[in-house]
N, C-alpha and C positions, 0 to 999 in steps of 0.2 A: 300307410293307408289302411284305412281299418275294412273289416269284413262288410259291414253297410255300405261303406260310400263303393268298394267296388260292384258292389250287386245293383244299386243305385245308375252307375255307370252302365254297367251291362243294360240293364234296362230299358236305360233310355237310346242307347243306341240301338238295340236290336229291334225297340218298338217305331223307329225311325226308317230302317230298313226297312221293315214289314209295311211301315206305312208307305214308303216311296214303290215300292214292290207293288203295292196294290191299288196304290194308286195307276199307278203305270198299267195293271192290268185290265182297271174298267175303263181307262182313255183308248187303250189301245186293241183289247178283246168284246171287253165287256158291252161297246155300241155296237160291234157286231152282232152281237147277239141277242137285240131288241127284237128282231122279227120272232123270236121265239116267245117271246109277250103274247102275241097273239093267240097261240096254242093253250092258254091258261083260260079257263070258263071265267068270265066276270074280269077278269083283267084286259082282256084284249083289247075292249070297244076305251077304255083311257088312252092306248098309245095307236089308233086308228090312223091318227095322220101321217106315221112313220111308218112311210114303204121300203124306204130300201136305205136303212142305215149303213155305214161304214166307218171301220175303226180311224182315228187320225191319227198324226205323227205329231209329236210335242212342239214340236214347231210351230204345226197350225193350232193346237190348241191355245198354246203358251207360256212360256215356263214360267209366269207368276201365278200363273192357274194354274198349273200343275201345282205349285208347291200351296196353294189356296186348298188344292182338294186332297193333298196326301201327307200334310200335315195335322190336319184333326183328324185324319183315319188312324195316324200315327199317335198320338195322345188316347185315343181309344184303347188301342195297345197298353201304354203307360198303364193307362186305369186295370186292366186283365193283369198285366205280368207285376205290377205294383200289388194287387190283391194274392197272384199266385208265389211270388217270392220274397214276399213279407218286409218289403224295403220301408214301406214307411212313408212313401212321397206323401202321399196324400192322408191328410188326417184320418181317424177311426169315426 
């Protein structure tokens, strides 16, 4: 295997992790953390109707939606570690 295709490989698994990883942290931190929206000047009065968010369990969310929303966080990755490790995936 040549020096590409492992780097290629790294890649895309580690942008895969980072994406399941972050995914998993705005299902399950991240809506806790809406009421803090409101603290932001000009931002607040958009998320007015949410008083008391709480994080979910993937369960209630669902795991085709989970992998609906931590999958393109995860190709975002691709695009960053594919520019920063010179692999190539993606065209010049």
């Amino acid at each position: 295997m040549s020096s590409l295709t492992v780097r290629r490989i790294i890649v895309w698994v580690v942008s895969m992790v980072l994406g399941f990883v972050v995914g998993y942290g705005i299902i399950t931190v991240g809506f806790d953390m809406l009421p803090l929206l409101h603290l932001i000047p000009l931002v607040g009065w958009l998320f007015e109707g949410i008083k008391s968010p709480q994080g979910i369990s993937l369960q209630e969310y669902g795991i085709q939606y989970y992998l609906f929303t931590s999958i393109p966080i995860g190709l975002v990755f691709v695009i960053w570690l594919d520019a920063f490790m010179d692999t190539r995936i993606l065209p010049d």
